[in-house]
C-alpha positions as CSV (number, residue, x, y, z in Angstrom):
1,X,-9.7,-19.8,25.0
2,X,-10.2,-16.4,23.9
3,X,-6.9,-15.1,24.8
4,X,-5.5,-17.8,22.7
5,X,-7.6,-17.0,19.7
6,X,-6.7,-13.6,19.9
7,X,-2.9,-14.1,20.3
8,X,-3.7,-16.4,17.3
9,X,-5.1,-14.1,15.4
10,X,-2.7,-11.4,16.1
11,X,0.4,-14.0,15.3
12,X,-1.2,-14.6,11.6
13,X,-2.0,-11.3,10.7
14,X,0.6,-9.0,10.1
15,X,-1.6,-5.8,10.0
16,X,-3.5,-6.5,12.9
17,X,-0.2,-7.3,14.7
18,X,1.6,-3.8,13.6
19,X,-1.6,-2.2,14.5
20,X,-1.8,-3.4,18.0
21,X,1.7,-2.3,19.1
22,X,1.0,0.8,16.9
23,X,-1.8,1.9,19.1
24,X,-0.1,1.5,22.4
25,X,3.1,4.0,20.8
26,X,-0.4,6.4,19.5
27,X,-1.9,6.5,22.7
28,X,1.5,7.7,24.0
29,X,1.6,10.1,21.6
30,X,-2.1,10.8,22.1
31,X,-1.8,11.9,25.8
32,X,1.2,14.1,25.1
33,X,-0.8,15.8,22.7
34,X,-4.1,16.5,24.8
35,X,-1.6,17.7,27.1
36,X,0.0,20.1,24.7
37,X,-3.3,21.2,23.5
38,X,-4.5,22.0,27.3
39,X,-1.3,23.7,27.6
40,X,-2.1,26.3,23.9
41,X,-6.0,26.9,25.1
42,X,-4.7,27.6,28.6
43,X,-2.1,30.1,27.8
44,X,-2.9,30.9,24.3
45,X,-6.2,30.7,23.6
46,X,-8.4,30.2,20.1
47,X,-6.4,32.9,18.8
48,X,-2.9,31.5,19.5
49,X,-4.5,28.2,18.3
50,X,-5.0,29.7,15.0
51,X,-1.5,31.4,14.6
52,X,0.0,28.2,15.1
53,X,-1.9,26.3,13.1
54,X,-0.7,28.5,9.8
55,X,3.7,27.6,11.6
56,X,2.9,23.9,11.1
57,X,1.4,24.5,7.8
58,X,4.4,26.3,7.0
59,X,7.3,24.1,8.4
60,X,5.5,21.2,6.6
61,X,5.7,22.8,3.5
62,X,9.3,24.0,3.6
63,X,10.2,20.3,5.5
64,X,9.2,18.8,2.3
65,X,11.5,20.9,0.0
66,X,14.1,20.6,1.7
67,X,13.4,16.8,1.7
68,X,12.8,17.3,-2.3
69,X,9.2,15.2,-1.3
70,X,11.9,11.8,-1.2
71,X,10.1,10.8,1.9
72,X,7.5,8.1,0.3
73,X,10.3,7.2,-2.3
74,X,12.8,6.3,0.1
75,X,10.0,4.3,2.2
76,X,9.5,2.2,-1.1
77,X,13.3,1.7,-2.2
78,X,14.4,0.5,1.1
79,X,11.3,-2.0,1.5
80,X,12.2,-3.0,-2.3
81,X,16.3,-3.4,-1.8
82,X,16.5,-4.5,1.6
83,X,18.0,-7.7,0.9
84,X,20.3,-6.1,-1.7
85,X,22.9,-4.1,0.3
86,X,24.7,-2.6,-2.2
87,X,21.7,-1.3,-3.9
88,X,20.5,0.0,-0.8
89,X,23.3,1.4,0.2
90,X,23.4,3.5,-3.0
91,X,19.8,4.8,-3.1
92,X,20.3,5.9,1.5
93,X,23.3,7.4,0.0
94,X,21.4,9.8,-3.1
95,X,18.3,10.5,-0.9
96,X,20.5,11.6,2.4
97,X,23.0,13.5,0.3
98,X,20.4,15.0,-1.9
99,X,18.1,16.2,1.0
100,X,21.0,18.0,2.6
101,X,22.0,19.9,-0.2
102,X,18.8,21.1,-0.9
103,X,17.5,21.5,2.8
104,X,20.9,23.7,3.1
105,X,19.9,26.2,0.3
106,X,16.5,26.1,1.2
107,X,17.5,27.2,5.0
108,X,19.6,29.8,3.6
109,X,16.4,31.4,1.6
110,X,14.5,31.3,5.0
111,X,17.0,33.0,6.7
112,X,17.6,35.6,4.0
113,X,14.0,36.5,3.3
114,X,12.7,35.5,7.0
115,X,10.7,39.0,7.4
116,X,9.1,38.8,4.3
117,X,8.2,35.6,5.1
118,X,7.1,36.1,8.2
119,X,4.4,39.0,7.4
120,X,3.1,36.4,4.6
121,X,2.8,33.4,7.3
122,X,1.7,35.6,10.4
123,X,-0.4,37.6,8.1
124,X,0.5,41.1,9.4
125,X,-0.2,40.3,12.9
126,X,2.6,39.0,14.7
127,X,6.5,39.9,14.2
128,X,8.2,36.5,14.0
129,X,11.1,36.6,12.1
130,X,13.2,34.7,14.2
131,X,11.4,32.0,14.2
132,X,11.5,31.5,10.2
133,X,15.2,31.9,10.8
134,X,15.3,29.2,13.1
135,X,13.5,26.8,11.0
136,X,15.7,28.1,8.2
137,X,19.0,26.9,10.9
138,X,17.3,23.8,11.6
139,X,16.1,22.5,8.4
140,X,19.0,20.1,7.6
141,X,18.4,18.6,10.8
142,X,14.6,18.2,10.6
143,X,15.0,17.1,7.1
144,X,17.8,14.3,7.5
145,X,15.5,13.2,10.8
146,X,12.9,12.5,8.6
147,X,14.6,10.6,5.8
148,X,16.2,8.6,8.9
149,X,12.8,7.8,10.1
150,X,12.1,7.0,6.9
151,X,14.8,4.6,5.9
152,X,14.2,2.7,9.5
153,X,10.7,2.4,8.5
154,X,11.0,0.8,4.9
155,X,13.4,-1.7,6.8
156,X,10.5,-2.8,8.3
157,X,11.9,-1.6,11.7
158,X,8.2,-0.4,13.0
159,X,8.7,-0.8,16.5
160,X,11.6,1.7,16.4
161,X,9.6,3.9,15.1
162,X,7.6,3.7,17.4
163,X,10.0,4.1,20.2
164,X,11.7,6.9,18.5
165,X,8.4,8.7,18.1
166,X,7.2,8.0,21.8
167,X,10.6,9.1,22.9
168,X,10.5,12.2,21.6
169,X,6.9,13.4,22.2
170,X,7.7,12.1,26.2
171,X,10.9,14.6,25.8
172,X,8.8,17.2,23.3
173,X,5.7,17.6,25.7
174,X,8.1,18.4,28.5
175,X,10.2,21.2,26.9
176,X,7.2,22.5,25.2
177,X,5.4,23.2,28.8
178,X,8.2,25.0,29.8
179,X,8.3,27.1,26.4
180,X,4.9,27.9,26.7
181,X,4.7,29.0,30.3
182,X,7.9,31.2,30.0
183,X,7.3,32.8,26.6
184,X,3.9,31.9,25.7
185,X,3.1,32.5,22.0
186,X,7.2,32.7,21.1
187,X,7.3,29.8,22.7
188,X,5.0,27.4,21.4
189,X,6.7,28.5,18.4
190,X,10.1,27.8,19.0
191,X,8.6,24.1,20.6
192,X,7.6,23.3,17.5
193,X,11.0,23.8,15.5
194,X,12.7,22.0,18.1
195,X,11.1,18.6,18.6
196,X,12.2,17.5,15.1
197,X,15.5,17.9,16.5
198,X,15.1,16.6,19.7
199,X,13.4,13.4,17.7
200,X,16.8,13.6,15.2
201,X,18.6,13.2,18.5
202,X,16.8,10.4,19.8
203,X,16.9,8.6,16.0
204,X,20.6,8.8,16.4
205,X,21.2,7.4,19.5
206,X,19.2,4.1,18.2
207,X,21.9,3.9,15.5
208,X,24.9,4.3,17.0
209,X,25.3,0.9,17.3
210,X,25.4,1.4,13.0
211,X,27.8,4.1,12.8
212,X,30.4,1.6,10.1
213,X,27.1,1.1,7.9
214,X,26.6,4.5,7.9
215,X,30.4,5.6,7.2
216,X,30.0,3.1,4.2
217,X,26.7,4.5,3.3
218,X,28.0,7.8,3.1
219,X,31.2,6.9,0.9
220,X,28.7,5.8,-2.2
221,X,28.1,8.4,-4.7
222,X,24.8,9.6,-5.8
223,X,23.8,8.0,-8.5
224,X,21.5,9.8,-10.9
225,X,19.4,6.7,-12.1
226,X,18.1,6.2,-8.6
227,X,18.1,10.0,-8.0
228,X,15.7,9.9,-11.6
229,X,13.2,6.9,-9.9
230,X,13.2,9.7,-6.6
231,X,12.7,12.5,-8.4
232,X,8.5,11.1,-9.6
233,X,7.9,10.5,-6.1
234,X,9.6,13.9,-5.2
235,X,7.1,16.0,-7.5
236,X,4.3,13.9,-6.0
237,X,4.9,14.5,-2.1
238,X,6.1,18.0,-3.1
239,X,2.8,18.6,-4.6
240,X,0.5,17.3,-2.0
241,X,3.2,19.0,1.1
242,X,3.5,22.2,-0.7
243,X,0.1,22.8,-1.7
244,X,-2.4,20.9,0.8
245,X,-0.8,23.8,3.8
246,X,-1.9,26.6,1.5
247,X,-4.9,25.5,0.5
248,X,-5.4,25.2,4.4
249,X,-4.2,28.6,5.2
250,X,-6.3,29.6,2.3
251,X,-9.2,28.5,3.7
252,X,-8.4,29.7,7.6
253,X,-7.5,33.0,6.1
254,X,-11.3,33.1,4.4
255,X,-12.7,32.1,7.9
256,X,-10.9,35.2,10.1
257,X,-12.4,37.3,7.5
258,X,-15.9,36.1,7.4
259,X,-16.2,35.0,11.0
260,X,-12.9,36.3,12.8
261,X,-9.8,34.6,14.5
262,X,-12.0,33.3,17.4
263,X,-13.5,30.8,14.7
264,X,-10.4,30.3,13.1
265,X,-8.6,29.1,16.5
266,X,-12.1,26.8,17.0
267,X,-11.5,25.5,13.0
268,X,-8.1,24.9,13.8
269,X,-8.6,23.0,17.3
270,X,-10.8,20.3,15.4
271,X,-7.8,19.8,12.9
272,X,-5.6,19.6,15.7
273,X,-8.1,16.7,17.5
274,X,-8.4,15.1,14.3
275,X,-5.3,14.8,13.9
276,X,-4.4,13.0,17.0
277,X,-7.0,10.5,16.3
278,X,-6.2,10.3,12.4
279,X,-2.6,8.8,14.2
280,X,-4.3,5.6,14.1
281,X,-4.6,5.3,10.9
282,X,-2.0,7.3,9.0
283,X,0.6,5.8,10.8
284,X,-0.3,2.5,10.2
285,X,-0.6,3.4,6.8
286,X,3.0,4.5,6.4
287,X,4.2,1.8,8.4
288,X,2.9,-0.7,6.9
289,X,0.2,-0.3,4.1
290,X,3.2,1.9,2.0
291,X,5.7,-0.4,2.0
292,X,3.5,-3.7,1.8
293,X,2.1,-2.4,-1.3
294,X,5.6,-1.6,-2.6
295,X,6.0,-5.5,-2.3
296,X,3.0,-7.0,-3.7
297,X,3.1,-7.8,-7.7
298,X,-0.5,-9.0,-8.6
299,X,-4.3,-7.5,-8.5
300,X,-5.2,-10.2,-6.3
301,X,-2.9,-9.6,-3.6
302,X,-3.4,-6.0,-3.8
303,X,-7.1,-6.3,-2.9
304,X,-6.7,-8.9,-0.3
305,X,-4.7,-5.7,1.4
306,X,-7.3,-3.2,0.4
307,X,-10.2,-5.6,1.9
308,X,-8.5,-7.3,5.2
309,X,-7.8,-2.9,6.2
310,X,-11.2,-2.5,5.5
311,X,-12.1,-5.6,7.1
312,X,-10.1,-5.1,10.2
313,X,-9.2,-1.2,10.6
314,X,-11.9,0.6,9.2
315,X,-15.1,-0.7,11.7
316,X,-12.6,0.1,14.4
317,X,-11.8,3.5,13.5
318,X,-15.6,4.0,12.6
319,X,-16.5,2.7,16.3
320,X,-13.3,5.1,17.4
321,X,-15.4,8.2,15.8
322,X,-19.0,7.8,16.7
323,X,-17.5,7.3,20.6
324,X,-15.7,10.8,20.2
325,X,-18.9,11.9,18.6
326,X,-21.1,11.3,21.5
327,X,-18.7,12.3,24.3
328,X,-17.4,15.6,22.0
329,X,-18.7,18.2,24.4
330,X,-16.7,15.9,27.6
331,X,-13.5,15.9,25.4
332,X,-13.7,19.2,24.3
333,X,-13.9,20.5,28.2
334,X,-10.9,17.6,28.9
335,X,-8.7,18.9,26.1
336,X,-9.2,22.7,25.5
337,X,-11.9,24.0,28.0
338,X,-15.2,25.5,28.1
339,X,-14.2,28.7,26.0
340,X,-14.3,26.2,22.7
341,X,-17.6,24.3,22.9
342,X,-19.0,26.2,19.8
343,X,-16.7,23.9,18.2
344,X,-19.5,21.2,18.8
345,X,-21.2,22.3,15.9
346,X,-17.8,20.9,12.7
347,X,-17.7,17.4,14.8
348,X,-20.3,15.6,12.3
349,X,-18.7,17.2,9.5
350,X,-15.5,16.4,10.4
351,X,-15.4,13.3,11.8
352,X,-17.9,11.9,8.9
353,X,-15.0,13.4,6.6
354,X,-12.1,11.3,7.9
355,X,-13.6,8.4,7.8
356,X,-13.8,8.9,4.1
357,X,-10.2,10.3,4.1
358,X,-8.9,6.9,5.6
359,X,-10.7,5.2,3.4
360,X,-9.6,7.0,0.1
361,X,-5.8,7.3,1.2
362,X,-5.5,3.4,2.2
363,X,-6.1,2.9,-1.9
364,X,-4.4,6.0,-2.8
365,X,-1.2,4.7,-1.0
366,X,-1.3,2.2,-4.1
367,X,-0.5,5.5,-6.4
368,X,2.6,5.8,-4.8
369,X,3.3,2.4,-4.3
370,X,3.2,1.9,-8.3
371,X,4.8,5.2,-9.0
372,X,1.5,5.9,-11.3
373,X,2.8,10.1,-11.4
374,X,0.4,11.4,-13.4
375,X,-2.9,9.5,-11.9
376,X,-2.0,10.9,-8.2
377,X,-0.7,14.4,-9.5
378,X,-4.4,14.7,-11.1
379,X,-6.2,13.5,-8.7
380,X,-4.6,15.7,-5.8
381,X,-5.7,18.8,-7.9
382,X,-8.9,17.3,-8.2
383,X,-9.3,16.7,-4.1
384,X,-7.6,20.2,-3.3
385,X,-9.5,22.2,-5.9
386,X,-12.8,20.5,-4.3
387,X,-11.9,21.1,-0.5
388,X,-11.0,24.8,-1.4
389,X,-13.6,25.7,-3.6
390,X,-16.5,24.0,-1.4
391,X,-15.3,25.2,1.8
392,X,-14.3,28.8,0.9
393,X,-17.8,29.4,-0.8
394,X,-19.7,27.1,2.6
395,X,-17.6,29.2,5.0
396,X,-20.0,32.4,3.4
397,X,-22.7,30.8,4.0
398,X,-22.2,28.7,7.4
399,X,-19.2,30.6,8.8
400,X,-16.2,28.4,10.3
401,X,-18.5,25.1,10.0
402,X,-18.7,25.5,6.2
403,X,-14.8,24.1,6.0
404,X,-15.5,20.9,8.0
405,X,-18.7,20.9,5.2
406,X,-16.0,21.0,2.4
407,X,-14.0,18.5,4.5
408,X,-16.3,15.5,4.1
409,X,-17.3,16.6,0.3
410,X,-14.3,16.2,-0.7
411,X,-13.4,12.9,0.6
412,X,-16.4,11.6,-0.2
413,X,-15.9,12.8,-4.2
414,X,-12.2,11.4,-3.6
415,X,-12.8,8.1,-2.7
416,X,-15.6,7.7,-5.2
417,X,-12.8,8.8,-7.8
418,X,-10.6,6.2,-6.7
419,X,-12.9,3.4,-6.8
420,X,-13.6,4.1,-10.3
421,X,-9.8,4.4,-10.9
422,X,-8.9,1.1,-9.6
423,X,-12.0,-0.9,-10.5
424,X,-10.7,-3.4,-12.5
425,X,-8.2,-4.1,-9.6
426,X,-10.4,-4.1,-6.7
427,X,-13.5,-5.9,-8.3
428,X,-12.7,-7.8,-11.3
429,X,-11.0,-11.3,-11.5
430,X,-7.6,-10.2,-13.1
431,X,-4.6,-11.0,-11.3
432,X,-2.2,-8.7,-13.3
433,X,-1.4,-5.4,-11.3
């Protein structure tokens, strides 16, 4: 009887349904990760933890450029035009085309200025040159892997997603052992460049099977009055990916200086946890709360969304956190090793912060949803401003613990902020969106 209510309840609600076989592709994704992270404390240490922290920054920032930010756009398009092929057809055409040109000139500037670059990202410590130049190489192909990822996803596709992204962490965790073993540091760096390609890879082979779609796809011009509708939601992911890793690297470059790289490699080992728990729900998010909320027309519907995540995700996740809470000092020994249990002391702060962040984003989604530019682009300089200036001036006062302080203040203020912003759609009676 309870199976059956549960297969029920998992048959009438779509979330709950993409969740489910969401988590089993996150818990994939999970494991490769702890193992990856064993691997860097292992080998590396908090120090090398903290020197790759500032690379992903960095290849997220210059992965969005060369993706011009289309990423949430073309997420939105194809959910809106999937039933109209020729429209579709037209706006995979712009945003691929686009994103190459531009992920081709930006490559070329990494390449050319790679040293310069390289002092600015490695801060003077390491010489790494080679590595911006390989990100510079294989920037086309990390960027056109994640507008392909992207265009399966607003198809509604989830569950090759999924496949494609277990895939390639199975494949990513492998080479990445044998990186870091053989070359250490140099390694773990070079892993990191090449899993987007190995995933590029992987998304191809799942579309071979649409290689006369794509040769048709390909044929259609851009046209410049989709490439205009892109070009909003290109300034807004731009803004949030270019700026979000430097306010980070900001803010880890203000702890090695108040409480040293140790701190900064503890700092960035809690980011690197919280983001394979975060999975859950930003994944979920993107593959389905983004392009639901592309589809829905009226207040009403818009806050049955809001309420059934809250309803159904939220106490989950909260449940999720307070179990990591109280088993932190287990996991840390399970995923790093004894060397980082002063990093007990940013779990409250943390963990309290993103499940404030999950519940802010799940309404901010609607900002980019509805294309509302100017109401997300003030609002991110609201939430950044806050994180930097409350962590930089906590880190002075409570060392590496003061940024997981700013953390949660900031979401906190954030969410508040959107509740105001969007009270007449979440709490009054009005149906119009």
């Amino acid at each position: 009887m309870k199976f059956r209510f549960l297969s029920r309840l998992l048959t009438q609600n779509t979330l709950l349904r993409v969740s489910s076989f969401n988590s089993l592709g996150i818990i994939i994704r999970v494991g490769c990760g702890l193992i990856m992270s064993k691997l860097i404390a292992f080998y590396l240490g908090a120090s090398g933890m903290a020197v790759l922290g500032d690379l992903r920054n960095f290849l997220n920032s210059v992965q969005s450029i060369g993706q011009l930010g289309f990423s949430n756009g073309v997420i939105k398009y194809v959910a809106e035009h999937k039933k109209d092929q020729n429209q579709l057809k037209i706006s995979i055409s712009t945003a691929l085309k686009m994103s190459l040109i531009a992920s081709i000139l930006v490559g070329i500037l990494l390449i050319v200025y790679a040293v310069e670059l390289d002092k600015y990202v490695f801060n003077n410590t390491y010489n790494y040159a080679t590595i911006i130049k390989l990100v510079g190489v294989g920037l086309p192909l990390l960027s056109l892997n994640a507008l392909v990822l992207n265009i399966i996803n607003g198809l509604g596709k989830y569950r090759q997603v999924i496949y494609i992204n277990v895939i390639t962490n199975l494949l990513g965790v492998c080479l990445s052992a044998v990186l870091i073993i053989n070359y250490n540091l140099f390694g773990a760096l070079l892993a990191i460049v090449v899993s987007g390609i190995i995933s590029l890879i992987i998304a191809g082979l799942f579309l071979i099977k649409k290689a006369s779609h794509l040769k048709l796809i390909f044929a259609k011009k851009i046209d410049f009055r989709i490439l205009k509708k892109f070009s909003s939601y290109g300034v807004m992911t731009l803004f949030s990916a270019v700026t979000s890793p430097y306010i980070y690297m900001g803010i880890r470059k203000t702890i090695i200086e108040v409480d040293g790289i140790q701190k900064a490699g503890y700092w960035d080992a809690m980011l690197r946890l919280s983001d394979y728990y975060m999975m859950f729900a930003t994944t979920l998010m993107t593959l389905y709360v983004l392009p639901k909320l592309s589809e829905i027309k009226t207040n009403k519907d818009f806050r049955i969304e809001i309420f059934n995540f809250y309803k159904t995700i939220l106490p989950v996740f909260g449940i999720g956190l307070i179990i990591i809470y109280i088993f932190k000092t287990l996991l840390i020994k399970i995923v790093f090793n004894a060397s980082f249990l002063e990093m007990q002391s940013i779990f409250i702060w943390q963990l309290s912060g993103d499940f404030f962040k999950v519940a802010s984003l799940v309404i901010a989604y609607q900002l980019l949803a509805k294309n509302r530019f100017w109401t997300f682009i003030i609002t991110q300089i609201i939430s950044l401003s806050i994180i930097y200036i409350t962590s930089t001036q906590l880190i002075g006062t409570y060392g590496f613990v003061g940024a997981s302080m700013g953390h949660l203040i900031s979401y906190v203020l954030y969410l508040i902020l959107l509740l105001f912003i969007f009270r007449k759609a979440l709490f009054s009676r009005s149906s119009l969106i």
